[in-house]
Structures are given as C-alpha cells and as structure tokens.
VOGU-3710 file (C-alpha; in Angstrom, 3 decimals, decimal comma):
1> xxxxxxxxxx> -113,127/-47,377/-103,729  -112,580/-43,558/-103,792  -115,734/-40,894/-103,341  -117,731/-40,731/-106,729  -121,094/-39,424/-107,804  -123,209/-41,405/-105,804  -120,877/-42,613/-102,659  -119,831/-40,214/-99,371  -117,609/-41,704/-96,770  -117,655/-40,190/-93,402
11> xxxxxxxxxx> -115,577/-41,567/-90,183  -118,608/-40,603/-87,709  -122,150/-39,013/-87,857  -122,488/-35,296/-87,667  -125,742/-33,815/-88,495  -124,379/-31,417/-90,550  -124,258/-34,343/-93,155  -128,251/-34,071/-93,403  -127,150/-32,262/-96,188  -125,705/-34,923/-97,971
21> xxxxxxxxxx> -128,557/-36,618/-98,079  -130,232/-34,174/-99,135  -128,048/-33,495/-101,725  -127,788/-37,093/-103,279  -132,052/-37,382/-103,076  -132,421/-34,174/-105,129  -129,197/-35,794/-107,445  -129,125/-39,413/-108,932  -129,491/-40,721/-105,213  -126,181/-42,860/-103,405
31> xxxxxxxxxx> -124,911/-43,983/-100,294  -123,085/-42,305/-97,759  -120,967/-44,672/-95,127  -120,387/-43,812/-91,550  -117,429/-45,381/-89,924  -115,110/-45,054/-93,264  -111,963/-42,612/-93,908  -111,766/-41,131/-97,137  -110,164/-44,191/-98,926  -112,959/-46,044/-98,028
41> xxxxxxxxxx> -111,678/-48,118/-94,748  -113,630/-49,303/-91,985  -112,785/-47,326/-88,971  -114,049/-47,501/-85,040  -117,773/-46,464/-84,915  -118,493/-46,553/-81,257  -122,005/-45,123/-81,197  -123,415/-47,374/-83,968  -126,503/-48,365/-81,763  -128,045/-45,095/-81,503
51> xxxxxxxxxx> -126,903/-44,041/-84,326  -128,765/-47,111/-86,233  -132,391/-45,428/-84,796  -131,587/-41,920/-84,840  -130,449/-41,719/-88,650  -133,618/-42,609/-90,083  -135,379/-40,021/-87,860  -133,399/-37,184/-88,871  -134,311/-37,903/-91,510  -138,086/-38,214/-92,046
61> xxxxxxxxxx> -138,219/-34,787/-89,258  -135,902/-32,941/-91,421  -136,906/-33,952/-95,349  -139,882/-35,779/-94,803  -138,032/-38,678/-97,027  -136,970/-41,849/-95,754  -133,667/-44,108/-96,394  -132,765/-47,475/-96,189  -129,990/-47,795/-93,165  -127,879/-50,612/-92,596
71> xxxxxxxxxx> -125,688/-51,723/-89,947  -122,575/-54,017/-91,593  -119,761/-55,653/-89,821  -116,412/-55,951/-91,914  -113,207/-57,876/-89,889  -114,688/-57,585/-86,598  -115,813/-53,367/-87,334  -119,238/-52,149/-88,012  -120,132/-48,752/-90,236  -123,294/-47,787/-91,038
81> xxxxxxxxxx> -125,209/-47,398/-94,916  -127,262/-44,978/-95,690  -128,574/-45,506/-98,986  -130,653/-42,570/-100,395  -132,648/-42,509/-103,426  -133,290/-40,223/-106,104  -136,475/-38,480/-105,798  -138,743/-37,013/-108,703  -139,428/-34,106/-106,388  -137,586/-31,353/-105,066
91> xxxxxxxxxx> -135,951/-32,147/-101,445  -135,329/-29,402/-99,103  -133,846/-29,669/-95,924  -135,187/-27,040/-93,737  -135,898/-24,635/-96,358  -132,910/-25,098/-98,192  -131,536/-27,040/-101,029  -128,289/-28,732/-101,836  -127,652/-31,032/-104,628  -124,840/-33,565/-105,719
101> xxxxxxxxxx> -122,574/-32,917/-108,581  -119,472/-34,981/-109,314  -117,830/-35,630/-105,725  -118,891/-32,362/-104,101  -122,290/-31,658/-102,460  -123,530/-27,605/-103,026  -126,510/-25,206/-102,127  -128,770/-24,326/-104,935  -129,674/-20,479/-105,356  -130,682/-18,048/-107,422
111> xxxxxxxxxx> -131,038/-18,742/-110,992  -129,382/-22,574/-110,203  -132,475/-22,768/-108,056  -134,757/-21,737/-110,178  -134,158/-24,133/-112,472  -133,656/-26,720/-110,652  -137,285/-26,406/-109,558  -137,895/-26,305/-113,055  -136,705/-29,399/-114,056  -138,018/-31,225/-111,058
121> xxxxxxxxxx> -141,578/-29,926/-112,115  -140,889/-31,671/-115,614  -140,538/-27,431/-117,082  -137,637/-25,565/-118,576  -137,335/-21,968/-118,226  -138,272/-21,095/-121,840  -141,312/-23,292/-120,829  -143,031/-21,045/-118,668  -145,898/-18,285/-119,703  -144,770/-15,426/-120,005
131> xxxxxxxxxx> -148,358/-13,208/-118,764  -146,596/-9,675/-119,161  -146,747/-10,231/-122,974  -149,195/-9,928/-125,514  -149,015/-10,649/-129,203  -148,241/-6,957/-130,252  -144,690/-8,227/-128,833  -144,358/-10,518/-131,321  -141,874/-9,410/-134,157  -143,807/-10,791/-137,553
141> xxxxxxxxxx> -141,152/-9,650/-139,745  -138,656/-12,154/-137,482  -141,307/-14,681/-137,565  -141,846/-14,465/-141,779  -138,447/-14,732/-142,040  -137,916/-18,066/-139,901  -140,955/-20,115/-141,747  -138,306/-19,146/-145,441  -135,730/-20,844/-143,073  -137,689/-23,551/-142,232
151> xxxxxxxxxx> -138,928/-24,144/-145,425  -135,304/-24,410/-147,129  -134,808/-27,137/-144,347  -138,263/-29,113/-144,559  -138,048/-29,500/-140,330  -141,182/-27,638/-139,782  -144,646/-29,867/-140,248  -147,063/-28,353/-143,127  -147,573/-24,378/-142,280  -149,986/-24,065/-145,275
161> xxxxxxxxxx> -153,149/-22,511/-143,964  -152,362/-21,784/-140,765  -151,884/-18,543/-139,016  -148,783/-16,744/-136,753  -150,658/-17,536/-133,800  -151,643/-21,411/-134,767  -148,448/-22,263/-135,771  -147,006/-21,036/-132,185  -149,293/-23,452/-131,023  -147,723/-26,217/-133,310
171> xxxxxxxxxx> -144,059/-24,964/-132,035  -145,465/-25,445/-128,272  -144,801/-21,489/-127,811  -148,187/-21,041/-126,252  -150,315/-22,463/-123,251  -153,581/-21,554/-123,273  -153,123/-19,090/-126,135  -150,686/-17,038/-124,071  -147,165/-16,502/-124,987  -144,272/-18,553/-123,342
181> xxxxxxxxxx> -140,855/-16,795/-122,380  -139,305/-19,347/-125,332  -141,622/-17,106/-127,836  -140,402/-13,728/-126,432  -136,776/-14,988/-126,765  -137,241/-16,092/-130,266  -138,947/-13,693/-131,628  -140,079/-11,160/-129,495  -139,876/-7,322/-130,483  -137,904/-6,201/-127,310
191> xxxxxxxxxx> -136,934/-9,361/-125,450  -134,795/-6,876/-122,878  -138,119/-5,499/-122,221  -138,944/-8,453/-120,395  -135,686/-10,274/-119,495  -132,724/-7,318/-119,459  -129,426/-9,534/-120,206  -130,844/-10,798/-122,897  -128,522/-8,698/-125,643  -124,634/-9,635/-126,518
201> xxxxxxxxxx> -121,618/-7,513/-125,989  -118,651/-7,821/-128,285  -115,472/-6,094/-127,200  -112,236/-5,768/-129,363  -109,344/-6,477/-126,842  -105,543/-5,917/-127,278  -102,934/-7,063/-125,736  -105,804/-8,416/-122,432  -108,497/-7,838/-120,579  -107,395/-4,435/-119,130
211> xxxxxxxxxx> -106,931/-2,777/-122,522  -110,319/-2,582/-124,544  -109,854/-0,636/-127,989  -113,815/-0,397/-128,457  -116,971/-2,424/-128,337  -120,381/-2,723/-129,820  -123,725/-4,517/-128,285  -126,250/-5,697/-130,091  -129,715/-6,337/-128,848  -133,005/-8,512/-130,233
221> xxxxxxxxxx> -134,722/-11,515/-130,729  -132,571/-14,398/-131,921  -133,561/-14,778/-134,872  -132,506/-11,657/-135,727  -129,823/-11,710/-133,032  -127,812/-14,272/-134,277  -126,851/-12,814/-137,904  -126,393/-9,232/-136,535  -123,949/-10,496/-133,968  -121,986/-12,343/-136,835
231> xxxxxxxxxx> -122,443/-9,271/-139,388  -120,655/-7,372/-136,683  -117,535/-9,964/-135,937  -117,046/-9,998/-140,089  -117,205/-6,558/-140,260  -115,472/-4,691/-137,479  -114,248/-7,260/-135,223  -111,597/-9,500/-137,526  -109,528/-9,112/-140,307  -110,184/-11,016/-143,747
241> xxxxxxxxxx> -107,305/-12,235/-145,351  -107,082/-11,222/-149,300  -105,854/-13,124/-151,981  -106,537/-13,658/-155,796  -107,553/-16,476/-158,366  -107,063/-15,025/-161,508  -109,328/-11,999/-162,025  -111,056/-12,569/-158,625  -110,559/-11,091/-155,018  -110,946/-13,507/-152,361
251> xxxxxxxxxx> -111,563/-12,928/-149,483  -111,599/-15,181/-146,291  -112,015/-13,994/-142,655  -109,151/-15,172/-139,692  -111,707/-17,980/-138,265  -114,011/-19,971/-140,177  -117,255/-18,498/-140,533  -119,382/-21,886/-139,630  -117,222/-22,146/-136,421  -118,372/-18,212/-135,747
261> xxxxxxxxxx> -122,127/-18,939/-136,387  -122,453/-22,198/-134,467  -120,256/-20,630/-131,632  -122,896/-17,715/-131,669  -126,319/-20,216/-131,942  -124,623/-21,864/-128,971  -124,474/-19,444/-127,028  -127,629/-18,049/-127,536  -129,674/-21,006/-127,829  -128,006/-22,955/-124,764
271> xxxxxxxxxx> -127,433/-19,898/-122,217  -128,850/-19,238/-118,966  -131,591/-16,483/-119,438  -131,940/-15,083/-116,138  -128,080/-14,608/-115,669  -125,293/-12,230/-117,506  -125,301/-10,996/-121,073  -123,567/-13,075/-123,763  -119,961/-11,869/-124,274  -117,778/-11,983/-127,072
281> xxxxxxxxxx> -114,183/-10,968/-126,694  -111,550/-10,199/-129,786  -108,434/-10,435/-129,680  -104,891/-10,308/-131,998  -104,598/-14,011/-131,998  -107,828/-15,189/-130,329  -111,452/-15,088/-130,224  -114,006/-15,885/-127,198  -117,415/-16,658/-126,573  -119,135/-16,959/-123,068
291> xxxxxxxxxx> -122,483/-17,686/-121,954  -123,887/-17,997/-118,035  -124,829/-21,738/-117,726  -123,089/-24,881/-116,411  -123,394/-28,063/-118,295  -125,555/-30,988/-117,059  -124,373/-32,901/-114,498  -124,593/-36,077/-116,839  -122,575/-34,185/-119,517  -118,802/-33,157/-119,712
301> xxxxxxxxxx> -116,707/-30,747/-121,774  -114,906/-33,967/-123,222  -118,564/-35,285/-124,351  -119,258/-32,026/-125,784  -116,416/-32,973/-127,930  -117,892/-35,844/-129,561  -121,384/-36,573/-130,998  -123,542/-37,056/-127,886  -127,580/-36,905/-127,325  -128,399/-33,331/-127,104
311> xxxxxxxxxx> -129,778/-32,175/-123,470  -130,411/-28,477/-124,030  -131,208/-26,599/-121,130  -133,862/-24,306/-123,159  -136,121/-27,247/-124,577  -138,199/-24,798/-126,509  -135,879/-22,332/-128,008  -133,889/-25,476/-128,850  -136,273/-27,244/-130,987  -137,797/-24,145/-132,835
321> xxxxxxxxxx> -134,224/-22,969/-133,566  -133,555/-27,025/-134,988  -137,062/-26,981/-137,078  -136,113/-23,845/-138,631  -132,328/-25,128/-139,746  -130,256/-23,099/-137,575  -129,209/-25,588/-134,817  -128,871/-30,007/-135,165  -130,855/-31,578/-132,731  -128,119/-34,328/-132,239
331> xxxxxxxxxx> -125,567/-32,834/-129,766  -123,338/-31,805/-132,611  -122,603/-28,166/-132,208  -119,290/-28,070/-130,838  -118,336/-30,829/-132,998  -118,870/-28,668/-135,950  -116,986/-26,063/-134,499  -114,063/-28,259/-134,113  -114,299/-29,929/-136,891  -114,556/-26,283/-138,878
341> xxxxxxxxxx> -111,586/-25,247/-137,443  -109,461/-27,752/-138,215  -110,312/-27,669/-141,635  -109,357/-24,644/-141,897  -105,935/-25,254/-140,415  -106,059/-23,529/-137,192  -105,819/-25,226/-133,865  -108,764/-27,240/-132,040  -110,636/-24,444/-130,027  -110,803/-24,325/-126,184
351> xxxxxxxxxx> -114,380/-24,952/-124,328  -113,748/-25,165/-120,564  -116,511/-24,611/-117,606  -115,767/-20,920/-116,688  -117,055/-18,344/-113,830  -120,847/-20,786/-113,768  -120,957/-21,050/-118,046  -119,067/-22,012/-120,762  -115,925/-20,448/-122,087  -115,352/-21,660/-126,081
361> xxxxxxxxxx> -111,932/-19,875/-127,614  -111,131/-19,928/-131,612  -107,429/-19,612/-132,119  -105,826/-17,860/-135,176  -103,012/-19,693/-135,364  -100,920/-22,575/-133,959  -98,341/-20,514/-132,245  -100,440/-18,537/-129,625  -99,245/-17,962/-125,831  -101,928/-20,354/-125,360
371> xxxxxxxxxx> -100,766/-22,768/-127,643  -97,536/-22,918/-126,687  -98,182/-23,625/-123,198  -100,064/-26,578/-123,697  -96,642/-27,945/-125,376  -94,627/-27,584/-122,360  -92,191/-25,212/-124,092  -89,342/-24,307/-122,256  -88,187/-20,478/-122,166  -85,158/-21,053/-124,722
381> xxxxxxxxxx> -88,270/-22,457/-127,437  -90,510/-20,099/-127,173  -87,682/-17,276/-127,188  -86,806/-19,584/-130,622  -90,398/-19,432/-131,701  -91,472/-15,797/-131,188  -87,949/-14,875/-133,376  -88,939/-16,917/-136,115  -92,401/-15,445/-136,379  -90,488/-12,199/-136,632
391> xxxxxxxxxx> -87,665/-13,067/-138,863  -88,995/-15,686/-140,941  -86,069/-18,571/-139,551  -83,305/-19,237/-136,727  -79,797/-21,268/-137,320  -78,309/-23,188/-134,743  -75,978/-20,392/-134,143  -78,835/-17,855/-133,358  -80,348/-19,996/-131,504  -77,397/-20,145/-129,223
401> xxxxxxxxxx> -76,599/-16,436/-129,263  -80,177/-15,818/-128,541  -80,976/-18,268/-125,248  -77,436/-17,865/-124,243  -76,506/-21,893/-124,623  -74,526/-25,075/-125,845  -74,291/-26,302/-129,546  -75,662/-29,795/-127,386  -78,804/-28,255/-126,074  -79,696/-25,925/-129,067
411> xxxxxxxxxx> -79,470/-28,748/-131,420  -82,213/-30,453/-128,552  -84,313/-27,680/-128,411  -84,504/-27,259/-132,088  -85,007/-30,897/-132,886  -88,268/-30,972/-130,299  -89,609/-28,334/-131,956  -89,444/-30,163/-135,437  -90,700/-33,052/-133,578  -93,602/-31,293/-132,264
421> xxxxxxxxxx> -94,094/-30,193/-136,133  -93,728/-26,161/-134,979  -90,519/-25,932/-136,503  -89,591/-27,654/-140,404  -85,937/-28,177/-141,138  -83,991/-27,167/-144,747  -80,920/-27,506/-145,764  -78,144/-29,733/-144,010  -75,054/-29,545/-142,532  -73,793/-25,701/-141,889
431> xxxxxxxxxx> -76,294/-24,424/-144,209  -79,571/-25,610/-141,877  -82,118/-23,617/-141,218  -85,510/-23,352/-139,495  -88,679/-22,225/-140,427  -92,655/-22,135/-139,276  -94,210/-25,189/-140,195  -97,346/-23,782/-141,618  -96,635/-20,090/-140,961  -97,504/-19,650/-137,264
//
C-alpha cells in the first residue's frame, strides 16, 4: 500500500519524525510504520526494543499527546505502529506546528497559522471582533441596498421592525454588540482601513505578464465591491461583440457575464483576508482571476467541479452574501461558471491551486495557446491552425508547402484535427478544403 493521507512509512526511527506525528494529530490523525521502505515492505528494525519504550515518551515530553504503539512481526521481521489520532486541539511540537495534507507533512505560519488556530478554536477569521471599529464604519447606504437584495430572494428571516444594528445581530455580525471583521468586510465604509489588501486590481495584459497596457483598482466593501469590479471588466477591460435583430443593437460581451460575476463573488467571498489583493488579469484571448487561499484539505479542484457541500473558509461573509442572493450555499459556484461558459460556446475554464490560492481562467475561444496544448498538437497543426485563423481555410497543398511535408502526413495531420472537431471538412476530392469549426 503506497503513502496516503493518513499512513507514513519510515525504514528506522529518527526523531526528526516527531513531526509527523505532529503533523497527522493536528490533521485527520494516521499511522506512521517504522521498519517499512516506501512501498510499504517490512525491512530489518534492529533496535525495536528500545525503540518500543522510547516512542511513546517522545512523545508525551514533546506534545504532551499520547499514541498507541505497537510492535508486529510479519515473516519472521518486526516494525513498529504508531497510530496517532486526530486531536480537537491545536498540537505543537516545541513551539511549532506542522500539519498533514495529502502525502506531505508541512509547517504552519503566518496567515496558514492563523487560521488554523482558528478553526481548531471552532472560529473563522471573519468570526472574530473586530474592537478597532465602531458603527460610524458601517456603510448604511451598502447595508439598505443588501436588505432590496435580500428581499428579491426571500433568504433573509422577517427584517420588519428591526433596526441596522439588530439585524447584524440576526446575521451573527456582532458579539456582544461589537462589530465582527465579517461586518467590516461586508459592509464596512473603508475595509482597507482596517485590513489593507482588501481592494482588487485589474490589469489589461497583452501579449504576457511583462507587457501591461494599463490597470485600474477598485476598493470597498463587497457589496459594493463586487458590481464595481464587474462594471469595470464590461466597460474597459473586454470587448462586446455587436450584432443586430432587426431594428435592435445587440450587444454581448467576449465571456459570459454570470461566469464574470460568480468568478468575482468567488473570489471575494472565499479569499484569504490577511494575504494579497484580489487580481484580475485581461488578456487578448483570456481572462484570470486569483485569490490568496488554498482549498480544504478534504476538497479538490476536481470536486470544485461538481456540486459538492460548500466548506467556505469565511463562514460569515459566506452566509450573509447567500441570504442576500448573491452566492448558493450548496458548493455550486464554479459549477455555474462552467456550466455558463459552455453555454455560451467557449471552452471549460481553468481553476488550478496556484502560488497558495486559486487560479480560475475564462477562455475566449477554443483555439488559445492554452487550448491547444492540452490537445497534444504537434508543431505542423498548430502552424495549420494559427493560418486558418488568419486566412479563413488551408488545402492539403498548403498545408504541405507550409510545414514543409508529405501528401501521407498532411492528409494525417489534417484528418486529427477534424477528428478533434478544430478543423470541419468541405468539398471532396481536389476541391477540399478546411475551415474553423466554430470560428476559433
């Protein structure tokens, strides 16, 4: 059985692997064997016998935890089990502490730290008072205009009556009539006041990273936040394609705009508040959206793809932001964004894990670098799909002239790339021609 979640192999005892421990008590617990290689077979363990008594020692003198320790024989060779389990509070291991995630054992610092001790404590960060703020921080014009929201959505329990400062109350944004950090966030006047990344910086890219054409930030509560940011994309940020039914204009912007709003809520609602700023990056054929924060251990960027129970790392902001419409309380936000997308004709976006948050990426079309990598191209294709996109179609014969090859392996190419639905064939014979599938 290979190293998972909750099992360590180890061919002797070194107490460097105190850690380990450590790690899997503060995790979901597991059992680490000494005297096994890495494919989990029973090696020599010479030293079991002290090793049996001073395990649990090191143990209690270093955690203060105990673990159950067994000595088992297997074809004439004993190893040792340690089996640790998971505690409800935070284990350090002289001042320090590591946790367990995946098949890897880490330190926890900084803002990982944080809210680790958060969590163990039964808290979120948005959970916490806030005592620098009073209520002349509160935005009421941001507040007024979330109860309309609410309202339209019939999430938020009867309002009628009841005061700014007694529904906070209702939305758990107080403790002891003082403001949380999930109230500042939400609706707070100057949230950067308090917590400086708190604002969102959108930057128009060209051809990458190196060559910014300009940029905008924009700064609030999220209430607010969250339409300004999208008011900016639509106007400045993308194109909107034109066209016209009868007498009427239409007009409809390069990415869907309920993929761009939910994409935005996301990130706002699920980020990491004592990290970086939100960024937003646009470019010709792609847009971006990252926010500081890794996933749950228990969730994966292939379960963010499908309806899963929502574990939000802001509790708080994540429920007031659900009773008031903007957010679904069922784990379906990048399921929507998917599913918006493909609607619309364009490509399933990209979320990956990226530099400690989450990296989601619209594309505009089908025929992106990006794309075409993930098709395992070959040069001679994508030579044959860049010229279409700039001509319109290729023959067999410029296909040749243009990758330098046989009528054999042209005809190959070409016939992948109809396969792969990139390319559509017309005509028959001499007269055969290719064209984009659904215009690039």
């Amino acid at each position: 059985m290979p190293e998972t979640q909750n099992i360590e192999y180890k061919q002797s005892w070194h107490d460097e692997y105190l850690k380990w421990v450590c790690g899997f008590a503060n995790a979901q617990g597991g059992t680490i064997y000494i005297g096994k290689d890495d494919n989990g077979n029973v090696v020599n363990l010479e030293n079991y016998k002290k090793l049996i008594d001073d395990i649990p020692n090191k143990i209690r003198n270093s955690m203060g935890i105990s673990a159950e320790i067994n000595l088992i024989e297997e074809k004439g060779r004993k190893y040792i089990e340690i089996i640790v389990p998971p505690y409800s509070v935070p284990i350090s291991l002289r001042g320090r502490y590591y946790y367990r995630s995946g098949s890897t054992k880490h330190e926890l610092t900084g803002s990982s730290l944080n809210e680790f001790l958060l969590k163990k404590s039964g808290k979120t960060w948005d959970d916490v008072v806030e005592s620098r703020a009073t209520w002349n921080d509160i935005d009421e014009n941001a507040f007024e205009y979330y109860l309309k929201l609410s309202e339209e959505k019939g999430r938020l329990p009867e309002t009628k009556g009841l005061s700014m400062k007694d529904i906070f109350e209702k939305l758990r944004l107080t403790e002891n009539g003082q403001l949380k950090r999930a109230a500042i966030i939400l609706f707070g006047k100057d949230p950067g006041k308090f917590y400086p990344s708190t604002y969102v910086q959108i930057g128009r890219f060209s051809k990458n990273d190196a060559d910014l054409v300009f940029q905008e930030v924009e700064e609030g509560n999220l209430i607010n936040l969250h339409q300004a940011v999208l008011k900016q994309i639509l106007q400045k940020f993308i194109v909107k394609n034109v066209s016209f039914e009868g007498m009427y204009r239409i007009e409809k912007p390069e990415y869907p705009i309920a993929a761009l709003r939910e994409a935005i809520l996301n990130a706002l609602v699920h980020r990491n508040y004592m990290g970086a700023h939100t960024q937003i990056r646009v470019y010709d054929d792609k847009i971006t959206f990252w926010n500081e924060g890794k996933l749950p251990c228990d969730l994966t960027v292939e379960l963010l793809k499908k309806t899963h129970s929502s574990r939000p790392r802001n509790r708080i902001i994540a429920d007031v932001c659900f009773k008031g419409g903007l957010i679904d309380a069922w784990g379906r936000g990048t399921l929507r964004i998917i599913e918006s997308c493909l609607e619309s004709g364009l490509p399933e976006p990209e979320i990956i894990e990226e530099n400690g948050g989450l990296l989601v990426t619209l594309f505009q079309h089908r025929l992106t670098s990006e794309q075409l990598a993930r098709l395992n191209l070959n040069t001679r294709q994508i030579n044959a799909v860049e010229y279409v996109k700039k001509n319109g179609r290729i023959t067999n014969k410029e296909y040749k002239e243009l990758n330098k090859t046989s009528d054999r392996t042209a005809l190959r190419d070409l016939e992948k790339l109809t396969d792969l639905q990139i390319l559509v064939k017309e005509g028959d014979k001499k007269g055969t021609v290719y064209k984009l599938k659904f215009g690039g």
